[in-house]
C-alpha positions as CSV (number, residue, x, y, z in Angstrom):
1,X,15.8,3.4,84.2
2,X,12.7,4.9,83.6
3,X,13.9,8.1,82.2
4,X,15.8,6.2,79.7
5,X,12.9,4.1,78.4
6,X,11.0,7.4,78.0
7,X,14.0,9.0,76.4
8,X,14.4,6.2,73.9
9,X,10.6,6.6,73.2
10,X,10.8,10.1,72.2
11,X,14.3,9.4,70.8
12,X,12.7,6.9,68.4
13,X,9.2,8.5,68.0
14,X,11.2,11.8,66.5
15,X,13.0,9.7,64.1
16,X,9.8,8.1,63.0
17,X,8.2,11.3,62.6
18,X,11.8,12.7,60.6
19,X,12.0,9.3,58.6
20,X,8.2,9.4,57.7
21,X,8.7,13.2,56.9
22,X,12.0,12.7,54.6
23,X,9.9,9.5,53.1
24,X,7.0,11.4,52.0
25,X,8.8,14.3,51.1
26,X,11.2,12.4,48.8
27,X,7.8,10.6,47.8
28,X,6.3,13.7,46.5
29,X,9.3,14.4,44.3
30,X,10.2,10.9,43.0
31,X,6.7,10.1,41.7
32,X,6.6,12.8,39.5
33,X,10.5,12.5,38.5
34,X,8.9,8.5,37.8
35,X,6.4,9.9,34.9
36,X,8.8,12.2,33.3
37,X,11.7,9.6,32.9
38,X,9.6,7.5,31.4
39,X,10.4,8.9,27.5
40,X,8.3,6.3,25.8
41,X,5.1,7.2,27.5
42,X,3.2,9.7,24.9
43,X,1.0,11.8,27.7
44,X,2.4,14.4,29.6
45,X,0.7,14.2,33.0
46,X,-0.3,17.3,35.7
47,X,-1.9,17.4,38.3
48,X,-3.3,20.0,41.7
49,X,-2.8,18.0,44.6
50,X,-0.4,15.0,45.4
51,X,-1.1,13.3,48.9
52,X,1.5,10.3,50.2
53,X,0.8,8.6,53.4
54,X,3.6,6.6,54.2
55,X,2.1,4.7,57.1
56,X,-1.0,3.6,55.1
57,X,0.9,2.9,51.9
58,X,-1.1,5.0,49.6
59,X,-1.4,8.3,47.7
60,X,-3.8,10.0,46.0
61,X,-3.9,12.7,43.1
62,X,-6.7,15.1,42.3
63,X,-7.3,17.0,39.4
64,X,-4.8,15.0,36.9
65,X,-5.0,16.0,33.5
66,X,-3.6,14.0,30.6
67,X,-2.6,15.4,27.2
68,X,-0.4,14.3,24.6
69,X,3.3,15.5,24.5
70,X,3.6,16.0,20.9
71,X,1.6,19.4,19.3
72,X,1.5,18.5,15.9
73,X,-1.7,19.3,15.0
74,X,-2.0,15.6,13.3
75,X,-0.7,14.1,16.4
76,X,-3.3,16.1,19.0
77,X,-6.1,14.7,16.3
78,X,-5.0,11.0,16.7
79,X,-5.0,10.4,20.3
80,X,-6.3,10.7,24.0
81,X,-7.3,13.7,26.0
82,X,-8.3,12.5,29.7
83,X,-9.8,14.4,33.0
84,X,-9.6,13.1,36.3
85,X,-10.9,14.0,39.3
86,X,-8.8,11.8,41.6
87,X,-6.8,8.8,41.3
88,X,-6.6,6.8,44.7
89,X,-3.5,4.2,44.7
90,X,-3.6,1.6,47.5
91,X,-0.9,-1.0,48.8
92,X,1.8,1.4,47.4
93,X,5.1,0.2,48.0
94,X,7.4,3.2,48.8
95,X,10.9,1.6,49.2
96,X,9.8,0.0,45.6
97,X,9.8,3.1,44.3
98,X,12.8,4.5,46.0
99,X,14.8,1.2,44.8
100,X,13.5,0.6,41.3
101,X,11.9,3.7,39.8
102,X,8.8,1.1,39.7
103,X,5.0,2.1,41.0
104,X,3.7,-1.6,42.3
105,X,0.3,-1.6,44.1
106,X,-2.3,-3.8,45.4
107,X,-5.3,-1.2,43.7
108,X,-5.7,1.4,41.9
109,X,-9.1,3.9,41.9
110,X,-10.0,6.1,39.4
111,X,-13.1,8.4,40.4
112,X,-15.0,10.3,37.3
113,X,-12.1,10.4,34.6
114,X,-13.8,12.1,31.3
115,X,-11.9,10.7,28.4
116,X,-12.0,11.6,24.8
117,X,-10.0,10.0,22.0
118,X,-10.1,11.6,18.2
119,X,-10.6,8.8,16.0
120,X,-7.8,7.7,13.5
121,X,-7.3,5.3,10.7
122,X,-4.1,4.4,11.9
123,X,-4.0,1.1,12.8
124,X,-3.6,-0.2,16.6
125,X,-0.2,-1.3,17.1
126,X,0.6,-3.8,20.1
127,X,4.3,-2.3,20.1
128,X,4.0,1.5,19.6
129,X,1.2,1.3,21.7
130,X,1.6,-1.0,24.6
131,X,4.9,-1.8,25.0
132,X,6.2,1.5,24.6
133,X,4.1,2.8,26.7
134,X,4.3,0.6,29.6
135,X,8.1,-0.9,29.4
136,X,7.8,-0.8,32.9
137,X,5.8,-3.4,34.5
138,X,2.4,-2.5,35.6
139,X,1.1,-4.8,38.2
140,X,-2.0,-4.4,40.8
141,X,-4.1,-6.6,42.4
142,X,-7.2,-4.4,40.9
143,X,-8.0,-1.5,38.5
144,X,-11.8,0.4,39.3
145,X,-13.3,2.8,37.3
146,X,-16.2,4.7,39.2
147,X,-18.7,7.2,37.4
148,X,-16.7,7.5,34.3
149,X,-17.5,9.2,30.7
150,X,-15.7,8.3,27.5
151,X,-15.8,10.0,24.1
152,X,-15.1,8.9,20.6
153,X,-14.7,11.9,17.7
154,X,-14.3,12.1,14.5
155,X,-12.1,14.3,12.3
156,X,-15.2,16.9,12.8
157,X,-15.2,16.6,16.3
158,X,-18.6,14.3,15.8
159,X,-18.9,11.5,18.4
160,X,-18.2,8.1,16.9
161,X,-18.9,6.6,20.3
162,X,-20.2,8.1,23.7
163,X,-20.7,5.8,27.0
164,X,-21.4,7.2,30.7
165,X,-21.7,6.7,34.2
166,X,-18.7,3.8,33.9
167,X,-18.4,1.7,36.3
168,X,-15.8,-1.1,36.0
169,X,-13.3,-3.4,37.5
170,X,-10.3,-5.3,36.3
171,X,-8.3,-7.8,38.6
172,X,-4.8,-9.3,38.4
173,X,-3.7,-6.9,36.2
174,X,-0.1,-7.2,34.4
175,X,1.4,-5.6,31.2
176,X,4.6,-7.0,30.7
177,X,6.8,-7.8,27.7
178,X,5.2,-11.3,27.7
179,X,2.1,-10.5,27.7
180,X,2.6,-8.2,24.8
181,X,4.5,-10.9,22.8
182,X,1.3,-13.1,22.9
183,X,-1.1,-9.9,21.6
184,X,-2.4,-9.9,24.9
185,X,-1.8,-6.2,26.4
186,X,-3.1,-7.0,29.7
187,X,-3.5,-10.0,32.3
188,X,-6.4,-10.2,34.2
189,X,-8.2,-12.9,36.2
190,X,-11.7,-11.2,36.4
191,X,-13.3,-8.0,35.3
192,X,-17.0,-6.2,35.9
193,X,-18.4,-3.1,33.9
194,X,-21.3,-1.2,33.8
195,X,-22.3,1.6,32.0
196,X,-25.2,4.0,31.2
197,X,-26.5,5.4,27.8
198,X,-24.6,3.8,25.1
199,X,-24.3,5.3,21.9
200,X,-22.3,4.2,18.6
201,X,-21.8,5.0,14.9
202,X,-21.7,1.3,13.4
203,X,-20.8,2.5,9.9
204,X,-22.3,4.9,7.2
205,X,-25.7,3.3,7.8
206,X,-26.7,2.6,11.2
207,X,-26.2,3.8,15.2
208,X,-26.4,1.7,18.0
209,X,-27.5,3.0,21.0
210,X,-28.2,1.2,24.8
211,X,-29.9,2.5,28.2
212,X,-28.0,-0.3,29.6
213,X,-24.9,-2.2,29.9
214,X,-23.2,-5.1,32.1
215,X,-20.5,-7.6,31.2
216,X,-18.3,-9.6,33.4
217,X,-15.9,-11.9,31.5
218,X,-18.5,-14.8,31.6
219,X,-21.8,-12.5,30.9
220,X,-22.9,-9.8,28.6
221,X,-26.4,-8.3,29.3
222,X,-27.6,-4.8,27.5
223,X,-31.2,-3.2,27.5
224,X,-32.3,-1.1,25.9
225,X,-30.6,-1.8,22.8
226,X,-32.1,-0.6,19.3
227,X,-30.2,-0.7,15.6
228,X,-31.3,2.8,13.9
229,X,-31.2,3.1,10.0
230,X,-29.0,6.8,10.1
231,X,-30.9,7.6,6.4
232,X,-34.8,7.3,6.0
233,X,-36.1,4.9,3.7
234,X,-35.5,7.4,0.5
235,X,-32.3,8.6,1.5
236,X,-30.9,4.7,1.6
237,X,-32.1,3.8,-1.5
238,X,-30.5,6.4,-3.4
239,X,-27.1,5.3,-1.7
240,X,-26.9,1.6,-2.1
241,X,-25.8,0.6,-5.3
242,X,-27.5,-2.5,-5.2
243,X,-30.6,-4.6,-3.5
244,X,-30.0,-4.2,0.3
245,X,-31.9,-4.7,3.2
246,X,-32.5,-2.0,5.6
247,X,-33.0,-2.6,9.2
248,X,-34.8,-1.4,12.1
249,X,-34.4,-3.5,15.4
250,X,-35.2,-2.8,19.1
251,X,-35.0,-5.6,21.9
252,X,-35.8,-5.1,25.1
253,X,-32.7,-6.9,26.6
254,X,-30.0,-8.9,25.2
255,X,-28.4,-11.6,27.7
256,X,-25.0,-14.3,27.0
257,X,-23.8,-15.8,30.0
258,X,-22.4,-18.8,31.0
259,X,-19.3,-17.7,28.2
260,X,-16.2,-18.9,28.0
261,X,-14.0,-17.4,25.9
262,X,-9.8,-17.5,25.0
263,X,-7.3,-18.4,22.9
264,X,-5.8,-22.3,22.0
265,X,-2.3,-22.5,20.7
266,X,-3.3,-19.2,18.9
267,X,-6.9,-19.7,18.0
268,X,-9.8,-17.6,19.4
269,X,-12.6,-19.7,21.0
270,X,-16.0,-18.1,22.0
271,X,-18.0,-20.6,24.3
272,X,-21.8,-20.3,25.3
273,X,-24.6,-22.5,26.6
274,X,-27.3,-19.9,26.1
275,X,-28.0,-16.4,24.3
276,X,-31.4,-15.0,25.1
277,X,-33.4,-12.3,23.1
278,X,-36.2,-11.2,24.5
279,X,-39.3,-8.8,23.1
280,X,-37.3,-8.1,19.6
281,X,-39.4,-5.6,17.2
282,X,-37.7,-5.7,14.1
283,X,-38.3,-4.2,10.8
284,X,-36.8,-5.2,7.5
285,X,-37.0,-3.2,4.0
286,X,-36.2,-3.9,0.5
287,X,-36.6,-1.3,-2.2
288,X,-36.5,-3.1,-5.3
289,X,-35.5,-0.4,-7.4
290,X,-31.7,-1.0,-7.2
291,X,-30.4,-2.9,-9.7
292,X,-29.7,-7.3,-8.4
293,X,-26.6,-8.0,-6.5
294,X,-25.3,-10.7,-8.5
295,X,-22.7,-12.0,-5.8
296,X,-23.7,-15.5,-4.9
297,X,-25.4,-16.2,-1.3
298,X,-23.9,-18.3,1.4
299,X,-26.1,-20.4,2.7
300,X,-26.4,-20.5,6.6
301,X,-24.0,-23.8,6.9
302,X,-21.7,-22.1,4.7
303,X,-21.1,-19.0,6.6
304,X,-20.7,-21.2,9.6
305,X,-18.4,-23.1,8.0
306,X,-16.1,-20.1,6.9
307,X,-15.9,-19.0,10.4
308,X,-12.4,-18.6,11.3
309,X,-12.8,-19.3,15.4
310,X,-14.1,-21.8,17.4
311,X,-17.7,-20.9,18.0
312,X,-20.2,-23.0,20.2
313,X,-23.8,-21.6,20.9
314,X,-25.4,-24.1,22.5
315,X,-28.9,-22.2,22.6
316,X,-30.1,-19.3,21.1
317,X,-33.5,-18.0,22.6
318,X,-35.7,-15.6,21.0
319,X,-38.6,-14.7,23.0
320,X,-42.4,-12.5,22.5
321,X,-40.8,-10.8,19.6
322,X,-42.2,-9.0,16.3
323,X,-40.7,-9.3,13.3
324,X,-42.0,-7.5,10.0
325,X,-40.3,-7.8,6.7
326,X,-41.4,-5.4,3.8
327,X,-40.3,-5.3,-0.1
328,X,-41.4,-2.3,-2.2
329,X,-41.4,-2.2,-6.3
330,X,-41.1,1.5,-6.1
331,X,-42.1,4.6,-4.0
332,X,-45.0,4.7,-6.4
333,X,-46.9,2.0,-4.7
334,X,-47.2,0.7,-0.9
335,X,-44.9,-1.8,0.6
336,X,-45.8,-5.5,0.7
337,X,-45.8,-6.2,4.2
338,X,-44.9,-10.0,6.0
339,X,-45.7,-10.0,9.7
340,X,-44.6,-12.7,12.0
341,X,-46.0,-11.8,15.7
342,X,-45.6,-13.5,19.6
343,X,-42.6,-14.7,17.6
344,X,-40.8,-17.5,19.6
345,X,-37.9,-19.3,18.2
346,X,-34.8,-21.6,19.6
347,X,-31.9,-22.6,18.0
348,X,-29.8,-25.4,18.4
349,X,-25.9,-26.0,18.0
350,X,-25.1,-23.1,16.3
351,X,-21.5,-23.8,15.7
352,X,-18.4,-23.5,13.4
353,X,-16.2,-26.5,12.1
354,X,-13.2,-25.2,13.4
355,X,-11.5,-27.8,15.9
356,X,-14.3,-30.3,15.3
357,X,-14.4,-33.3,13.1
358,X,-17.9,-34.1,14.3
359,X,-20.9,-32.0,14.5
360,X,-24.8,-32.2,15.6
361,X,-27.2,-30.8,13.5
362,X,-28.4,-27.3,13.9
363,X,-31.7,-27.4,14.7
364,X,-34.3,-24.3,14.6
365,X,-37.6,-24.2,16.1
366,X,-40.4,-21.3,15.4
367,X,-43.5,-20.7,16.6
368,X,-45.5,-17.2,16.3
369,X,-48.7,-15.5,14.1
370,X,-48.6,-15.4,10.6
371,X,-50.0,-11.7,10.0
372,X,-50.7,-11.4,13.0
373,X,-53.9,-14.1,12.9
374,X,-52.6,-17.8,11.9
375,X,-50.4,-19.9,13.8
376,X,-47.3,-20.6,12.0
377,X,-44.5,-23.4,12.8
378,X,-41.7,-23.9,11.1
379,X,-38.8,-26.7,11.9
380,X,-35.2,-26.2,10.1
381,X,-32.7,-28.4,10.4
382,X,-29.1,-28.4,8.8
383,X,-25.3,-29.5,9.9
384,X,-22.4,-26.9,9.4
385,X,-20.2,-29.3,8.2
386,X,-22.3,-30.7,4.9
387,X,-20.1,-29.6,2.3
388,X,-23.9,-29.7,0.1
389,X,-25.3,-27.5,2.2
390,X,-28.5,-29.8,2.1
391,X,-31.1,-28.9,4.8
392,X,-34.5,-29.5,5.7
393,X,-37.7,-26.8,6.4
394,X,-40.9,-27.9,7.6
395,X,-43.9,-25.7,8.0
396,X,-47.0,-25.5,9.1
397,X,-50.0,-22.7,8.9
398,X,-53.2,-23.2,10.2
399,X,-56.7,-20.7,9.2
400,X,-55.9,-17.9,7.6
401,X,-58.1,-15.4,5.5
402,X,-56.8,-15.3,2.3
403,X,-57.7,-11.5,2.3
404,X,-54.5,-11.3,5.0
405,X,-52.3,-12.2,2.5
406,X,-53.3,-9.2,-0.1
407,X,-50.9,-7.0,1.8
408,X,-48.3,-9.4,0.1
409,X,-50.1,-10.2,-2.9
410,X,-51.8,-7.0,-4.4
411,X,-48.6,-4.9,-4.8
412,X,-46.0,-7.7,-5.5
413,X,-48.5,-9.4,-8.1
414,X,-51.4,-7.1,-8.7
415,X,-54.1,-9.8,-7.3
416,X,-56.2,-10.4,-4.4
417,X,-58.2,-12.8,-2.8
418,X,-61.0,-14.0,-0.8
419,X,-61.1,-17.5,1.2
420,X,-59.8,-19.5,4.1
421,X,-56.8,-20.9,3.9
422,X,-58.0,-24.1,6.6
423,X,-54.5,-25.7,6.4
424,X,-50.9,-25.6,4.9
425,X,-48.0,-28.5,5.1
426,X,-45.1,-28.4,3.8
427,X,-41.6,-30.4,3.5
428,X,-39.1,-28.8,1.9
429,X,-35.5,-30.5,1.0
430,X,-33.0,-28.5,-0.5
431,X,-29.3,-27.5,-1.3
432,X,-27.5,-25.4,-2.3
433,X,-28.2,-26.3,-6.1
434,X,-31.8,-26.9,-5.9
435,X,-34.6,-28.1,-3.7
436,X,-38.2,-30.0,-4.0
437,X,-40.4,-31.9,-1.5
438,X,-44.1,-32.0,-0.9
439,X,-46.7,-29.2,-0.4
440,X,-50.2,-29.6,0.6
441,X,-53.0,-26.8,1.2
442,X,-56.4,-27.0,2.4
443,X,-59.0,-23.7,1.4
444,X,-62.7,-23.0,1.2
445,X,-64.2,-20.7,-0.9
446,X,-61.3,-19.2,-2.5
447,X,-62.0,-16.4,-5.3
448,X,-59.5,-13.8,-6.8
449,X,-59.3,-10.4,-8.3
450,X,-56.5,-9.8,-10.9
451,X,-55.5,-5.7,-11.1
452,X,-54.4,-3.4,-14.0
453,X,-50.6,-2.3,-14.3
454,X,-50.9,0.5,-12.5
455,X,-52.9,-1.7,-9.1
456,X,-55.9,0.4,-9.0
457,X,-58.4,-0.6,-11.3
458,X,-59.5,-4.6,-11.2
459,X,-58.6,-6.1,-14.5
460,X,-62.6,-7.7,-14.9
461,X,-61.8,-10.2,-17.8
462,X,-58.5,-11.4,-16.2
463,X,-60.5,-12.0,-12.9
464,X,-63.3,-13.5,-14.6
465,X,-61.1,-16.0,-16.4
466,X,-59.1,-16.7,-13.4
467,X,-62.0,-17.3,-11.1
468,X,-63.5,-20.1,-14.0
469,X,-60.0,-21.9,-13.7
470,X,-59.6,-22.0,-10.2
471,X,-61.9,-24.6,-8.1
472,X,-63.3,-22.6,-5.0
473,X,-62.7,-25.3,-2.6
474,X,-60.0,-28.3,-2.1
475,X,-63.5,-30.5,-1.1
476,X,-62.4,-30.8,2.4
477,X,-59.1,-32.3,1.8
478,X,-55.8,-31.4,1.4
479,X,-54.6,-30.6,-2.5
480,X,-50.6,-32.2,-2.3
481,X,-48.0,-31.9,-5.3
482,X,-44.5,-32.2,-5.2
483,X,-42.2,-29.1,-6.5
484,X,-39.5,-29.1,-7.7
485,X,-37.3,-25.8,-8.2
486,X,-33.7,-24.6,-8.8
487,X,-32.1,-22.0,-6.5
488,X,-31.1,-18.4,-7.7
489,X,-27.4,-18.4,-6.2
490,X,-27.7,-14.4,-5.8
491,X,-30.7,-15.0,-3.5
492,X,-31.6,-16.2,-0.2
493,X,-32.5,-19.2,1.4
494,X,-36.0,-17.2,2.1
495,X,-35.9,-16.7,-1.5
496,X,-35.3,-20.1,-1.9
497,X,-38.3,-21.3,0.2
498,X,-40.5,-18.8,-1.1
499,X,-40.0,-20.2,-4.9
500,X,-40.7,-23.3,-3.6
501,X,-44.1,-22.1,-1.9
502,X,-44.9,-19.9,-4.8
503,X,-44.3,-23.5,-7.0
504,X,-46.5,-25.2,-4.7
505,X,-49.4,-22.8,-4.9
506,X,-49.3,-23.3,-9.2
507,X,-49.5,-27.2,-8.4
508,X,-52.3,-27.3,-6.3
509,X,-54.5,-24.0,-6.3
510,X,-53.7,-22.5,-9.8
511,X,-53.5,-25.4,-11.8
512,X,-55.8,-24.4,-14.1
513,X,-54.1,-20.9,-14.9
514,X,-50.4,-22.2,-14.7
515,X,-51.9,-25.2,-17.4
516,X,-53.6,-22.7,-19.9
């Protein structure tokens, strides 16, 4: 009795051993059989080594390399060259593959692939290149990326875009026919990413680039991150063929979480409570030697408003940041240079009208150095849905040396000045026809110096006259008027504010001059 129980051991251990050997072996020449049948695929894919182990339900392939089947030189330039150095599937259902010519698995693992795709104005195609592609169902209870590179070139083989060390993962992943019906290529519950050294071209005028990168599908954090001007200052004046700001920004981390974000009956939604900016140095240039854009300015409601999505920002933070603004007349004189320093500012409800008969009012909060010496607040207030546009701005500036402002001043209007500027209120109500409210300034000993065309030589008789019109103090109280001014529709709303300023300042300081 015994001998047969060991007998039937053996017996059934060698047919294990034969079956798992005629598994894998048929394994090993069905999976590649698998890729080439599939004619719709557009890669041809090879690889050095091809491991299947049966009992464990996995295999793994090293060295894969995919190319592009086609060798038309226009082809080869319009799609995705890929190194891997092993691809790990786990869960792998061999009788699947056997019965159905299907690869199902629980996860796959991709460990360093370098990718490189050659740009193309084509444009992306859900059914050439999805469902083509991937007629076969794909399904896997996770997809991980470890220590990847990708590549993005140009027609001249210069990177468009270039991201490393990859890290990422993407869970309850299907591409089926229905998911490509409702433009959504792939099915996921959850994904993570994280990447190192980000660089992109963001157009003719500008590169972005990153240390830093994480996103999950609630969160998006980057460090790091910094918009460079691709032309210096010269070079992008001589390009644009109209009045256009230039910008220079750095921030030392960018954070969205809490987001929620899909689609309702076909309409994209993008859902967060917060968005957080934090030590933001930005620089912004005008030249003023292109000629005016004459296209009419949205105002901030507006541009809300014409949102086609459903956008909610419930706050937007921007923290111990410097922001600099400068305008130049031409390369003949220096800049006039606006500082705005320890620059702190939330914002409120920043939302579009889509879905929503009802909004609250966006509200904007500022606080920060005015050139870098006088505290500044400002309160703005609007709704998206005002069809007016009609907002409000309150400010208020506190001690200033008027000589601070001559930055501004002396090559914008060819005049200085000398003073304390104690205290400055205003109110200002406008629209997107016009605006007016109240303006108020308190200054001691204010005196000014007018300049000759050219800014270098003090114009004595202009500065002589001016000095006899305007009173050196506001005798310890505040000097109010009420402005009133009409808005240039191919300007900003700073524009707008600025008139209204500049309107208040003839009412109350330079009376005398504006009157004569």
């Amino acid at each position: 009795m015994l001998k047969k129980i060991v007998y039937s051991f053996i017996t059934l251990a060698v047919l294990a051993v034969g079956v798992n050997f005629g598994v894998k072996y048929y394994a090993n020449k069905k999976l590649p059989a698998v890729l080439k049948e599939q004619k719709n695929f557009p890669y041809t894919v090879s690889y050095n080594e091809l491991d299947v182990n049966v009992w464990m339900g996995s295999f793994t392939i090293k060295g894969v390399q995919l190319r592009p089947k086609s060798t038309a030189a226009d082809t080869l330039k319009n799609t995705l060259y890929a190194s891997i150095k092993e691809v790990g599937v786990r869960g792998f259902s061999v009788w699947k593959l056997l019965r159905t010519n299907k690869i199902v698995a629980n996860r796959v693992e991709v460990i360093q692939p370098e990718a490189v795709l050659y740009d193309t104005k084509r444009k992306y195609d859900i059914k050439d290149d999805v469902e083509k592609p991937f007629r076969q169902v794909i399904q896997t209870g996770s997809v991980s990326i470890e220590q990847g590179r990708f590549r993005m070139l140009d027609s001249l083989k210069h990177p468009t875009l270039k991201v490393s060390n990859v890290f990422f993962t993407l869970t309850n992943i299907t591409v089926d026919s229905t998911s490509v019906q409702k433009n959504i290529p792939v099915r996921y519950r959850d994904y993570t990413l994280k990447a190192d050294s980000l660089y992109y071209r963001a157009g003719k005028l500008y590169n972005i680039t990153a240390a830093h990168i994480a996103a999950t599908d609630t969160s998006f954090t980057a460090k790091k991150f910094h918009l460079v001007p691709r032309q210096t200052r010269k070079q992008f004046v001589a390009i644009v063929p109209v009045e256009k700001d230039q910008f220079n920004i750095q921030a030392e981390s960018l954070s969205v979480q809490g987001v929620d974000w899909g689609f309702v009956r076909d309409t994209f939604y993008l859902h967060t409570p917060r968005v957080v900016l934090n030590n933001i140095k930005a620089n912004i240039y005008r030249s003023k030697e292109p000629k005016d854009d004459p296209k009419r300015k949205k105002l901030y409601s507006e541009l809300l408003r014409g949102l086609a999505f459903d956008l909610d920002v419930k706050k937007l933070q921007i923290k111990n940041s410097d922001i600099q603004y400068e305008e130049q007349i031409d390369f003949s004189k220096p800049a006039a240079r606006v500082s705005f320093s320890k620059f702190y500012a939330t914002a409120g409800n920043i939302c579009s009208t889509v879905g929503r008969k009802k909004l609250p009012d966006t509200r904007i909060d500022v606080q920060c150095l005015f050139m870098r010496k006088a505290p500044l607040s400002v309160n703005w207030v609007f709704n998206t849905r005002n069809l007016n546009d009609a907002f409000t701005i309150k400010g208020h500036l506190l001690n200033i040396p008027s000589e601070d402002i001559n930055p501004v001043a002396k090559p914008l209007m060819n005049v200085t000045t000398t003073g304390i500027l104690n205290d400055v209120r205003f109110t200002f109500n406008g629209n997107k026809e016009r605006g007016g409210g109240s303006f108020a300034i308190k200054y001691d000993d204010l005196k000014i110096a007018m300049y000759k065309k050219d800014g270098k030589k003090k114009n004595k008789l202009l500065s002589a006259v001016g000095n006899l019109l305007v009173k050196n103090d506001s005798d310890n109280r505040l000097k109010e008027a009420h402005p009133n001014v009409d808005r240039k529709k191919d300007k900003s709303v700073f524009n707008f504010l600025w008139l209204f300023v500049q309107q208040g300042l003839k009412e109350t300081v330079l009376v005398g001059i504006v009157s004569g």
